[in-house]
C-alpha positions as CSV (number, residue, x, y, z in Angstrom):
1,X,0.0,0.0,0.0
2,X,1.0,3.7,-0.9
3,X,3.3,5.3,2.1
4,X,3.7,9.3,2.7
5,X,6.1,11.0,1.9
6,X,7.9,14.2,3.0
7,X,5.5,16.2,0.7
8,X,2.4,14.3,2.4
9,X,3.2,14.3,6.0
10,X,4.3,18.0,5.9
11,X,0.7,18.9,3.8
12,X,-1.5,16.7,6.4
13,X,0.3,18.1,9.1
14,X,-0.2,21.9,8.2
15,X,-4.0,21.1,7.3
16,X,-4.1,19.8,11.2
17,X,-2.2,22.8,12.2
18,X,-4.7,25.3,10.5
19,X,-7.9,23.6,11.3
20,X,-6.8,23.4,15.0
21,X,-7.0,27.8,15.0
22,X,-10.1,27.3,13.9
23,X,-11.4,25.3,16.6
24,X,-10.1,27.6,18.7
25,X,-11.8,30.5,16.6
26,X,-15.0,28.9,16.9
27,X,-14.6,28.1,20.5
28,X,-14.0,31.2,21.7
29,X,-16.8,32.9,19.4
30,X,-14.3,34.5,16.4
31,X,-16.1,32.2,14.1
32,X,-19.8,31.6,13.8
33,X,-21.3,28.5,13.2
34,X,-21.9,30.1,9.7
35,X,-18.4,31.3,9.1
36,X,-16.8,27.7,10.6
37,X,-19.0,25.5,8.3
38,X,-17.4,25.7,5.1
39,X,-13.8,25.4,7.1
40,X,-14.9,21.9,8.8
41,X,-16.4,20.8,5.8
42,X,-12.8,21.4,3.9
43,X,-11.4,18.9,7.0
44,X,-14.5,16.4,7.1
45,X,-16.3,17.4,9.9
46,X,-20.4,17.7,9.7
47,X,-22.9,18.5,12.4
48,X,-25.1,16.2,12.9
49,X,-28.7,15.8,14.8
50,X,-26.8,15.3,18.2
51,X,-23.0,16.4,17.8
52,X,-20.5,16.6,15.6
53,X,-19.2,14.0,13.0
54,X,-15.5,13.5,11.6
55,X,-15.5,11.7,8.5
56,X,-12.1,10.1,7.6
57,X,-11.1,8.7,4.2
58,X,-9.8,5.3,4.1
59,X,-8.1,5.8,-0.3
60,X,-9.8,3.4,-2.1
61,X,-10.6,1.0,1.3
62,X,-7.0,0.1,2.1
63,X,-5.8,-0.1,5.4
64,X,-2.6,-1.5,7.5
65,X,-3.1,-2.7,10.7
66,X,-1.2,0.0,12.3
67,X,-3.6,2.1,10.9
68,X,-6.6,0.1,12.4
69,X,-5.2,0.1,15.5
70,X,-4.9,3.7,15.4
71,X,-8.7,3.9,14.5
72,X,-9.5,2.0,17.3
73,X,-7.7,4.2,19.7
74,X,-10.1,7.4,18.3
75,X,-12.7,5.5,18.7
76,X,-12.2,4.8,22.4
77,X,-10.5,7.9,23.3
78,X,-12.2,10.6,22.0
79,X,-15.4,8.8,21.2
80,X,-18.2,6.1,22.0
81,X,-15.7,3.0,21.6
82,X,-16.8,2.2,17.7
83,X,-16.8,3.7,14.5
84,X,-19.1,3.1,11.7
85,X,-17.7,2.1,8.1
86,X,-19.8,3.7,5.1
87,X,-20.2,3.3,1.5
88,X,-17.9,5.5,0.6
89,X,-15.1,2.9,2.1
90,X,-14.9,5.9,4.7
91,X,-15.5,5.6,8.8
92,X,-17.1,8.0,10.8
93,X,-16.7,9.0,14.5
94,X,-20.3,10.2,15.5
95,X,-19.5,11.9,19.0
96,X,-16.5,13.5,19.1
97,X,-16.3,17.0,20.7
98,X,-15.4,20.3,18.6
99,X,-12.5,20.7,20.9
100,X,-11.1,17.1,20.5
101,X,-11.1,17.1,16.5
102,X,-7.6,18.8,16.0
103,X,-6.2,15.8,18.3
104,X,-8.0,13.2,16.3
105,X,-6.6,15.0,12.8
106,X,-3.2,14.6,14.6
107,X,-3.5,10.7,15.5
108,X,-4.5,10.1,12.4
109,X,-1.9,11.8,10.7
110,X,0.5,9.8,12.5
111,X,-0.6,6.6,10.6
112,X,-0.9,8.3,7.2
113,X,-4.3,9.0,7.2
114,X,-6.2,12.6,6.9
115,X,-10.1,13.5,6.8
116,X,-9.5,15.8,4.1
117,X,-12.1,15.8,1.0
118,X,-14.1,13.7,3.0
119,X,-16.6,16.4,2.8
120,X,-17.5,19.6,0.5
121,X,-17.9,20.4,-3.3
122,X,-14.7,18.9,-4.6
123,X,-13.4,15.6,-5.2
124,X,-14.2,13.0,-2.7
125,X,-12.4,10.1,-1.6
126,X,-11.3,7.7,-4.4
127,X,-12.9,4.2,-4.2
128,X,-12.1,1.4,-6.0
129,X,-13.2,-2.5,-6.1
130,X,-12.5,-4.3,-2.6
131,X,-10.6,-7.6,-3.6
132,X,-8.1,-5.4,-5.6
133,X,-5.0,-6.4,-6.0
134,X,-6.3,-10.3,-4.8
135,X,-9.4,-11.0,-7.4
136,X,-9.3,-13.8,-9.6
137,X,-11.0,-12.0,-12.4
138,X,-8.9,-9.1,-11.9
139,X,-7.1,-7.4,-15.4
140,X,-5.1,-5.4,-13.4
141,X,-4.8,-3.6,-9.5
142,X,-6.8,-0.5,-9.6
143,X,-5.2,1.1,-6.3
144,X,-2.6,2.2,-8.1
145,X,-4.5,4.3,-10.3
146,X,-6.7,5.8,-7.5
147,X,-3.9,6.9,-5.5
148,X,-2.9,8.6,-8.2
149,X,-6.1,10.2,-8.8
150,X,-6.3,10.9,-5.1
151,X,-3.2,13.0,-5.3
152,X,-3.9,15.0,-8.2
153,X,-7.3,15.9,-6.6
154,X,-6.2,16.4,-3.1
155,X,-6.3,20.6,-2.7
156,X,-6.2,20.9,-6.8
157,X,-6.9,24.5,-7.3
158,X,-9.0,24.5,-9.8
159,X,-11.8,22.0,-8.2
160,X,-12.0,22.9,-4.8
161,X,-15.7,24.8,-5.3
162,X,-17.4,22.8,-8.0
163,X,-20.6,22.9,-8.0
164,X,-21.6,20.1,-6.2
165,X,-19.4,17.2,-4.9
166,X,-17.9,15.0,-7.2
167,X,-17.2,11.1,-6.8
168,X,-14.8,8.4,-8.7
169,X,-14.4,5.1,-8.5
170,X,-11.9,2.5,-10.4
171,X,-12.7,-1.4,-11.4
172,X,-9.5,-3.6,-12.2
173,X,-11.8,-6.7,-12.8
174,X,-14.5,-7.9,-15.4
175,X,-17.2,-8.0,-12.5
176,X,-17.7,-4.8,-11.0
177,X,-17.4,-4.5,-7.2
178,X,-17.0,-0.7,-7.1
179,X,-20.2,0.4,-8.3
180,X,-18.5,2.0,-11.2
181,X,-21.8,3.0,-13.3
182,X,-23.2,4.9,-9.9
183,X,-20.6,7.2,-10.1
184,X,-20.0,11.1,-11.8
185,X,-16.7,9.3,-13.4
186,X,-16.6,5.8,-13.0
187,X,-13.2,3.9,-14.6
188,X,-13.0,0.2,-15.6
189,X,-9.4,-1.1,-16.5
190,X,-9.8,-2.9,-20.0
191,X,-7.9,-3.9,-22.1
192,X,-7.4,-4.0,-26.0
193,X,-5.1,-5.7,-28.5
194,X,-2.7,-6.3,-25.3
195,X,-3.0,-2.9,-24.2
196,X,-4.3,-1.1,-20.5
197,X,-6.6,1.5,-20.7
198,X,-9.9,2.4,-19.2
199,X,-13.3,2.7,-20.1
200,X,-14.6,6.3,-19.0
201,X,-17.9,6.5,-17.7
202,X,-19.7,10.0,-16.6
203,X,-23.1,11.0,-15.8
204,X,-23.6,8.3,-13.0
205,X,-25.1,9.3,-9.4
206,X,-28.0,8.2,-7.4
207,X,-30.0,11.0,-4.8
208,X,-33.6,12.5,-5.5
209,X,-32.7,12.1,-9.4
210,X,-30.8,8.5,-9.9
211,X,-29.1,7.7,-13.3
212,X,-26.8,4.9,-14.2
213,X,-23.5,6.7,-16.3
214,X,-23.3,6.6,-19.7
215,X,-20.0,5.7,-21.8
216,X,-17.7,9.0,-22.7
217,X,-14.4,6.9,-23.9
218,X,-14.8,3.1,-24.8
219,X,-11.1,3.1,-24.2
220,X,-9.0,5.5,-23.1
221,X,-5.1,4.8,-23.3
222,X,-3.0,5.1,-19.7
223,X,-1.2,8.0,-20.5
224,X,-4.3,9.9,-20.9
225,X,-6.2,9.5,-17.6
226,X,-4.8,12.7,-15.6
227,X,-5.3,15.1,-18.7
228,X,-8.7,13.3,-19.3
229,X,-10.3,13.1,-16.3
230,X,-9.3,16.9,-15.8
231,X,-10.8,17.7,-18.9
232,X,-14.1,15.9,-17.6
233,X,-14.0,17.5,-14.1
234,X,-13.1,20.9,-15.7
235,X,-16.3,21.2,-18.5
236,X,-18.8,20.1,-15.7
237,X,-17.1,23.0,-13.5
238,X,-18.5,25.5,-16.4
239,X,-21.4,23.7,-17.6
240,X,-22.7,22.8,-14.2
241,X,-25.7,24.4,-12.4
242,X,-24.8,26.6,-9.3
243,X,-28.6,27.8,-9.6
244,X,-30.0,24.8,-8.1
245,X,-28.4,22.2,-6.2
246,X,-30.6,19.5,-7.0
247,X,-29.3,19.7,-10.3
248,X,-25.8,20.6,-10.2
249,X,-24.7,17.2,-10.2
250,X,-22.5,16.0,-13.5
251,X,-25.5,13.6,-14.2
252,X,-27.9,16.5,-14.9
253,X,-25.3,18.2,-17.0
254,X,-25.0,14.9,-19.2
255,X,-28.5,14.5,-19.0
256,X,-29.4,18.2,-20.0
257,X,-26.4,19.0,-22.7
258,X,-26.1,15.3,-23.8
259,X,-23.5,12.9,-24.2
260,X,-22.8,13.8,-27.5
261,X,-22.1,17.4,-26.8
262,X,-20.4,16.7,-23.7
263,X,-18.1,14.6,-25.4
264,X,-17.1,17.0,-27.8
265,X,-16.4,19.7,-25.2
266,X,-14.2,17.3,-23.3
267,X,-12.0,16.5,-26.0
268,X,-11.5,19.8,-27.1
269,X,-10.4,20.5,-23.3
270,X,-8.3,17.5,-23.3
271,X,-6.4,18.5,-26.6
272,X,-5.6,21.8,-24.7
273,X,-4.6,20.3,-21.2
274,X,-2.9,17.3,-22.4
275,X,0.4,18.8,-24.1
276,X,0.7,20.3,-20.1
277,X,1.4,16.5,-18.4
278,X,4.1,15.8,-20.3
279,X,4.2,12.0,-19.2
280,X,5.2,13.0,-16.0
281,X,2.2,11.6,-14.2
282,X,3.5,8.1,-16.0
283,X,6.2,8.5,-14.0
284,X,4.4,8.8,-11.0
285,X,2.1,6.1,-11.6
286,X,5.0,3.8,-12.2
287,X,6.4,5.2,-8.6
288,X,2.9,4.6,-7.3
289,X,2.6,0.9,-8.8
290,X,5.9,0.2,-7.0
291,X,3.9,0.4,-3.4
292,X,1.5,-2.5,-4.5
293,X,3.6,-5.2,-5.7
294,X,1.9,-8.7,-4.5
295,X,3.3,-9.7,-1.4
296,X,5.1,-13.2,-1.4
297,X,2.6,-15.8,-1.4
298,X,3.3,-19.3,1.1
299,X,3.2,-22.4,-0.9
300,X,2.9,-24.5,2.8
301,X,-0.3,-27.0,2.8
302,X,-3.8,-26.4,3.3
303,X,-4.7,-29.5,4.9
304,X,-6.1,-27.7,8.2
305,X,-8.8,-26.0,6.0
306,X,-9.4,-29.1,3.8
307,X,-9.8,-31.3,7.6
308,X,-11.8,-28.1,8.8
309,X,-14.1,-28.1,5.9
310,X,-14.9,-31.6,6.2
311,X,-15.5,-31.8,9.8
312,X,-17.0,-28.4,11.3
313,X,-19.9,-27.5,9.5
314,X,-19.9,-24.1,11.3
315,X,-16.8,-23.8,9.4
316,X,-17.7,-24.9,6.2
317,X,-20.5,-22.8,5.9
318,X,-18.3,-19.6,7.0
319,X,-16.4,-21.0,4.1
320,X,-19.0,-21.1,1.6
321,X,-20.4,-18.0,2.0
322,X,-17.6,-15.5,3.1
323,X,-14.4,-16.6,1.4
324,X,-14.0,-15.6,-2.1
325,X,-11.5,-17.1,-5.5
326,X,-7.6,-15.5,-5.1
327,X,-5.5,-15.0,-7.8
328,X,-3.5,-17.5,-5.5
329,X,-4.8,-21.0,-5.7
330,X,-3.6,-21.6,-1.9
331,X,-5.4,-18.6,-0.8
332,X,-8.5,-17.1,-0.8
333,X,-9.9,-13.4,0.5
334,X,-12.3,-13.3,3.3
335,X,-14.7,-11.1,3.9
336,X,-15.5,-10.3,7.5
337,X,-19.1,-9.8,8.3
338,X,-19.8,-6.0,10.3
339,X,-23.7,-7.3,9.7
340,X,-24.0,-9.8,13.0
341,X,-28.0,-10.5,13.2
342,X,-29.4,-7.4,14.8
343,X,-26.0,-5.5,14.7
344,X,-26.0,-1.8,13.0
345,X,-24.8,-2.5,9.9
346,X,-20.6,-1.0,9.4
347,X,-20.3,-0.5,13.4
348,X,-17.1,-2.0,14.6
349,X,-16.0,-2.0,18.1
350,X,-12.5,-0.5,19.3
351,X,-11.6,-4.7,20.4
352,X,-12.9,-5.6,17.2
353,X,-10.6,-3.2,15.2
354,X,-8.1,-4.8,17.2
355,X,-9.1,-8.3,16.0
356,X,-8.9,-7.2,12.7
357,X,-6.1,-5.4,12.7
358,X,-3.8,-8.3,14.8
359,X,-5.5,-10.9,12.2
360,X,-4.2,-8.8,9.2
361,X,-0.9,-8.7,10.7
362,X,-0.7,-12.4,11.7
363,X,-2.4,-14.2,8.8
364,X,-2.9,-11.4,5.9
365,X,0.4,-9.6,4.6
366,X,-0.9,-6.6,6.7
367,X,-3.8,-5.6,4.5
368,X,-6.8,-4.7,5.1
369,X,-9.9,-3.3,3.0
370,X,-13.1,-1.6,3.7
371,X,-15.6,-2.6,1.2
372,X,-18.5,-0.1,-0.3
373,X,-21.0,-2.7,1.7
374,X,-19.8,-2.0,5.0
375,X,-17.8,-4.5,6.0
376,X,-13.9,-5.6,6.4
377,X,-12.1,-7.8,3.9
378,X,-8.5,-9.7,4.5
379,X,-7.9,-10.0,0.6
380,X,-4.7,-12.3,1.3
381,X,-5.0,-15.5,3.3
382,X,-3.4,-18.6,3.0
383,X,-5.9,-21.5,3.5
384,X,-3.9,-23.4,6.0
385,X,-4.8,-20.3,8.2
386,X,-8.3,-20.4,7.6
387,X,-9.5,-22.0,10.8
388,X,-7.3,-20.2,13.1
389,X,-9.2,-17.2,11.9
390,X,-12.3,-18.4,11.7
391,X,-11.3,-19.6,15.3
392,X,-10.8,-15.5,16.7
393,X,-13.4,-14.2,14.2
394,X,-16.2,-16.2,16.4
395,X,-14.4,-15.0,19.8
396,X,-15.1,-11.7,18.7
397,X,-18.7,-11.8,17.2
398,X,-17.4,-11.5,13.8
399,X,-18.0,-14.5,12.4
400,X,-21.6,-14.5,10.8
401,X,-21.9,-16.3,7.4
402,X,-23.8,-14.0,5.5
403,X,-21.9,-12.2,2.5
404,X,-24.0,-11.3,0.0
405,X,-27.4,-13.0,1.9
406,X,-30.7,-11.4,2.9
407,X,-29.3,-10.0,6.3
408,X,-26.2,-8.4,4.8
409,X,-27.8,-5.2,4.0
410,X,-26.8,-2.0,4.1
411,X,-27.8,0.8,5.6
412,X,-27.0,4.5,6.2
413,X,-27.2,6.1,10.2
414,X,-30.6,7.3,9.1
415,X,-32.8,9.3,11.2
416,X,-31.0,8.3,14.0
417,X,-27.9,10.1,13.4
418,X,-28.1,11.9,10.2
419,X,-29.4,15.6,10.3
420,X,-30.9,15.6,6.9
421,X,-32.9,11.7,7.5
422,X,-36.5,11.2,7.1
423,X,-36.9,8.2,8.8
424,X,-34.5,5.6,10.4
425,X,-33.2,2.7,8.4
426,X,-30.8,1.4,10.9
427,X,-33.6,-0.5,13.2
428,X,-35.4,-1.2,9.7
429,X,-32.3,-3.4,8.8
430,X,-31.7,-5.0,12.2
431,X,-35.6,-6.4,12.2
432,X,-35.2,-7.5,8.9
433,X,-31.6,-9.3,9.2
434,X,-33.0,-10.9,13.0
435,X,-36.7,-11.8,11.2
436,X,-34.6,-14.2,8.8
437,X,-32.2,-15.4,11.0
438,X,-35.3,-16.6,12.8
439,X,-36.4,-18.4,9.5
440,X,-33.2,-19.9,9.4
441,X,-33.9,-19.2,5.4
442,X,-30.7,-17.0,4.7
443,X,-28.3,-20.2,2.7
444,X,-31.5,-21.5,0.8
445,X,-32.8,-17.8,0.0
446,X,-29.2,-16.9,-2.0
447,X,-27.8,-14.1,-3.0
448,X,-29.8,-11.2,-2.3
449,X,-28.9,-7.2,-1.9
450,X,-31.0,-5.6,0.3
451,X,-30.3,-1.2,0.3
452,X,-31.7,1.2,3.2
453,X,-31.5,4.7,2.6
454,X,-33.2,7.0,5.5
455,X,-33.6,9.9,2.7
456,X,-33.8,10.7,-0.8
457,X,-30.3,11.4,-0.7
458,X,-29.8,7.9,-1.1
459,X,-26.2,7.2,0.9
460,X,-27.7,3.7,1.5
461,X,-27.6,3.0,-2.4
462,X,-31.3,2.0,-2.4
463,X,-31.9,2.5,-6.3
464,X,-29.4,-0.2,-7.1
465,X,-30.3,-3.2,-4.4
466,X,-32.6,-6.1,-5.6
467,X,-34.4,-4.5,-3.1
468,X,-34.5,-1.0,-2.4
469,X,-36.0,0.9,0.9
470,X,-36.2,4.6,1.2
471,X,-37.4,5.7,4.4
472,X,-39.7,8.8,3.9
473,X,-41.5,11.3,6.1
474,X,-45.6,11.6,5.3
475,X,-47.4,13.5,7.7
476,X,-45.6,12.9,10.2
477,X,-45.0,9.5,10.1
478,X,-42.3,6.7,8.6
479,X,-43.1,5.6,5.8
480,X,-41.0,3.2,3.2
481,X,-41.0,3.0,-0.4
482,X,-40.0,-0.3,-1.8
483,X,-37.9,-0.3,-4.9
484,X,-37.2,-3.7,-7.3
485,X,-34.7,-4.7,-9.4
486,X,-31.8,-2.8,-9.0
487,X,-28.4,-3.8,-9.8
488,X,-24.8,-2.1,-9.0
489,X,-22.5,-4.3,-11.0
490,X,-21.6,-4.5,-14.3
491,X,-25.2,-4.9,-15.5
492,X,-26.4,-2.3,-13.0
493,X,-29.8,-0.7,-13.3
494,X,-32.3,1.5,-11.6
495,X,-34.9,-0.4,-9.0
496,X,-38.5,0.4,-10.0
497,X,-40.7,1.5,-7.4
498,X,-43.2,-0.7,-6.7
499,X,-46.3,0.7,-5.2
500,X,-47.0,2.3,-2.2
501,X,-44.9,2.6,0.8
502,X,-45.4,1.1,4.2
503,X,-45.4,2.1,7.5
504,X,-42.7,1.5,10.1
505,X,-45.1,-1.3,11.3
506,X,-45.3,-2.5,8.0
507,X,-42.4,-3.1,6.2
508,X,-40.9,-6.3,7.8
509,X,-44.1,-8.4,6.9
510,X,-44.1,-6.9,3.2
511,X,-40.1,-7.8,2.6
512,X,-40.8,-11.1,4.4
513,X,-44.0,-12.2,1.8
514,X,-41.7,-10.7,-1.2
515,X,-39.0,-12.8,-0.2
516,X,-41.0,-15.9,0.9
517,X,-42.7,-15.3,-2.1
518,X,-39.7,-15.5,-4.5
519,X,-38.7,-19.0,-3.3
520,X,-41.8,-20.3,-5.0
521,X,-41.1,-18.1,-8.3
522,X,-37.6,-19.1,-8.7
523,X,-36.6,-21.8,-11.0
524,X,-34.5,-23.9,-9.4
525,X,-32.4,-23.3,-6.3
526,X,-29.8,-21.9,-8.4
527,X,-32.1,-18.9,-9.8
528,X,-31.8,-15.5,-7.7
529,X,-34.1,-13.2,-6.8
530,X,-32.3,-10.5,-9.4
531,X,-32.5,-13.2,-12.1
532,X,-36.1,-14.5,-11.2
533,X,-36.9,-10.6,-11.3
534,X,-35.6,-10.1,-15.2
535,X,-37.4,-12.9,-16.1
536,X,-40.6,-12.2,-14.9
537,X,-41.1,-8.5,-14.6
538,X,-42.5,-6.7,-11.6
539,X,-46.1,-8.3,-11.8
540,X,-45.5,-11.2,-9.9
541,X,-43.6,-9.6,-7.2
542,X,-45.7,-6.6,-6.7
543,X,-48.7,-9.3,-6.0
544,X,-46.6,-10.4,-2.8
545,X,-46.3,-7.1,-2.1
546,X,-49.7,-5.7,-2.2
547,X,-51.8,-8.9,-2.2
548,X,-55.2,-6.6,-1.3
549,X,-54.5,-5.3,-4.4
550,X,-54.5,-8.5,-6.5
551,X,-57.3,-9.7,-4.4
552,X,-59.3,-6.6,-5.1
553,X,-58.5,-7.1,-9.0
554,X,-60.0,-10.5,-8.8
């Protein structure tokens, strides 16, 4: 993984210095609340319902274990002894106090890491696909490519008041993991006639208006990203609506002056810009790539894992559902569960950071990843040391089996946090994930994305889970809108809305007769509820939903 240098400890360390004067500014009344809000917001700090937040960026969802360790010491220090891991392969702190914040900025910066463009109308953090650098399908690692992406955007003058934030994300393999097509530039590495380049999609985003990003550059050649991608970011920055910030997102732009047209202005830009790189950032890249070389894989036996399989079936079905293909035939990543039945989806404890963070260390070449859904990955184990972690995963209440099942869902803070929720979603997803762990259903159900946004805004991804809930206020009162059908992967799509939403008191019951419902549609065990979906349309499912409705028709 990528390691500061000079030039990053002495910029992340004078961003600490001149956020802590104003703390003190704000303390002592020199700064209004008015005056301190686009400074915090610079340095990743919001204001939510009940106190502050501090929002750190964890580039493209890589961590060491030094580095969880230090996260774990925030969180018990200057916090509630957890942090919560988002979408956005970010974590938040959700109590520090205003005074504390310039000490957190410094612990972090002591392990490499900042909060800096976690927040704001500029570039965000970078994200790329979780198992990068470990996938079996993978064409090549996209971390190197997003930290270089991450340094050209960090403070780049030009883009630090755009009209609206602005979000990338990178996919190294043929199955997207990085929900590329969601994104205002998403980049997939491809390659063509034995050449790496990148497939530049724009326009992506989800919010009050979701659209899945349309195709600018089928295939861009490597040299060209830097110059490219500022071209993109640059015609948005004219073209893009500061009169209304519902629409000043680069999807409405696309959508209003068309791809066509946008196209045309961004090469014209890029022709200017280019001559200006020089090949110098192929240089740094090559620098960069040198940080992610493949660490030295053991060729020693996997017979505890093959005598583990056969014998614990607690084990083996940890196995089946949370370990993925490696590049590495003795190896395999594993994902670790933050979704424990009736858990808050992405909380992690200060001891179970520690877990983590000594398992990495111990077992997994010191890596660590935060994936977009919330939970921790170890992308490089041997499978000799497979039990031995499944072993301290279970001491720790980390060891649910449920990757990619019904009760792996995620979910934003919602109304219980979040300033600018409607209703909750985290208590929505912890009756849902403890209803089917109750069925005991979860293995024979299958794959299955369920999305919780609290708002419109949509940080739970709704649109693009097989089944979407947004949590809305009417009157009053909770209500949740059910969306089907979404996808965020390489075939991604919008969910359709389904009908009319459901109260607080409702929505459990409804998702448990779609679900239940499904079973009987499917064809086969192998069928899931995405593919049953496409096949079928909405009819069906919409009958499970609102059967008064179908019983009325008849």
């Amino acid at each position: 993984m990528y390691h500061y240098n000079d030039f990053d400890e002495a910029f992340v360390r004078e961003r600490v210095t001149q956020f802590r004067a104003q703390v003190e500014r704000r303390i002592d009344g020199s700064l209004t609340e008015d005056e301190f809000k686009p400074l915090r917001l610079m340095n990743g700090l919001y204001l939510q319902l009940h106190a502050y937040m501090l929002r750190v960026a964890i580039p493209y969802g890589t961590l060491n274990s030094a580095q969880m360790r230090q996260l774990a010491m925030i969180a018990e220090r200057w916090d509630k002894g957890y942090g919560h891991f988002t979408t956005r392969q970010n974590i938040q702190f959700n109590w520090p106090r205003l005074r504390d914040v310039p000490d957190m900025l410094d612990a972090l910066a002591d392990v490499g890491m900042h909060a800096i463009q976690t927040s704001g109308n500029t570039i965000r953090n970078v994200t790329a696909d979780h198992f990068a650098g470990a996938a079996a399908d993978e064409i090549a690692d996209p971390r190197p490519v997003a930290e270089l992406l991450r340094q050209w955007s960090t403070d780049h003058p030009q883009f630090q008041f755009l009209p609206r934030k602005f979000k990338i994300a990178v996919s190294g393999s043929r199955h997207d993991r990085a929900v590329t097509r969601a994104h205002d530039i998403g980049l997939e590495i491809v390659e063509k006639d034995g050449e790496i380049g990148y497939r530049v999609i724009v326009g992506g985003g989800l919010g009050r208006t979701p659209m899945i990003g349309k195709v600018l550059r089928d295939f861009l050649p490597q040299a060209d990203l830097l110059p490219y991608t500022e071209a993109v970011v640059s015609v948005w920055n004219l073209l893009g609506r500061r009169d209304n910030k519902y629409k000043s997102r680069i999807k409405i732009t696309v959508h209003e002056h068309g791809i066509e047209e946008i196209s045309r202005l961004v090469e014209e830009e890029f022709q200017q810009i280019r001559p200006g790189f020089a090949g110098f950032d192929r240089g740094l890249l090559s620098h960069i790539e040198h940080f992610f070389a493949a660490p030295a894989f053991s060729e020693k036996s996997a017979a505890p894992y093959d005598e583990a399989y056969q014998t614990d079936p607690v084990f083996r079905s940890w196995a089946d559902t949370n370990l993925t293909e490696h590049r590495h035939p003795n190896h395999a990543i594993v994902t670790v569960s933050l979704k424990k039945h009736g858990a808050t989806p992405g909380d992690a404890s200060a001891e179970q950071m520690r877990v983590l963070a000594d398992l990495a260390e111990h077992y997994g070449h010191d890596e660590l990843r935060i994936s977009h859904e919330q939970n921790v990955i170890l992308p490089h184990v041997h499978k000799g040391d497979l039990p031995a972690i499944h072993d301290a995963l279970k001491a720790s209440d980390l060891a649910t089996a449920n990757i990619g099942l019904v009760s792996d869902i995620i979910a934003c803070p919602g109304m219980d946090y979040c300033a600018l929720a409607t209703a909750r979603s985290i208590p929505i997803a912890q009756q849902i994930a403890t209803r089917f762990d109750e069925l005991k259903l979860e293995h024979d159900i299958g794959a299955l994305k369920i999305k919780i946004s609290g708002c419109i805004n949509a940080c739970g991804h709704h649109h693009v889970g097989h089944i979407g809930i947004l949590g809305l206020d009417r009157a009053g009162l909770e209500n949740y809108q059910v969306t089907l059908g979404g996808d965020h992967t390489e075939t991604a799509a919008i969910g359709e809305r389904a009908g009319p939403g459901f109260s607080a008191d409702e929505i459990i019951p409804a998702i448990e007769r779609l679900v239940m419902g499904y079973l009987d549609l499917r064809e086969g065990r192998d069928e899931t509820f995405l593919e049953a979906y496409r096949r079928l349309g909405p009819a069906p499912f919409k009958a499970l939903l609102y059967p008064e409705a179908k019983a009325n028709a008849a």
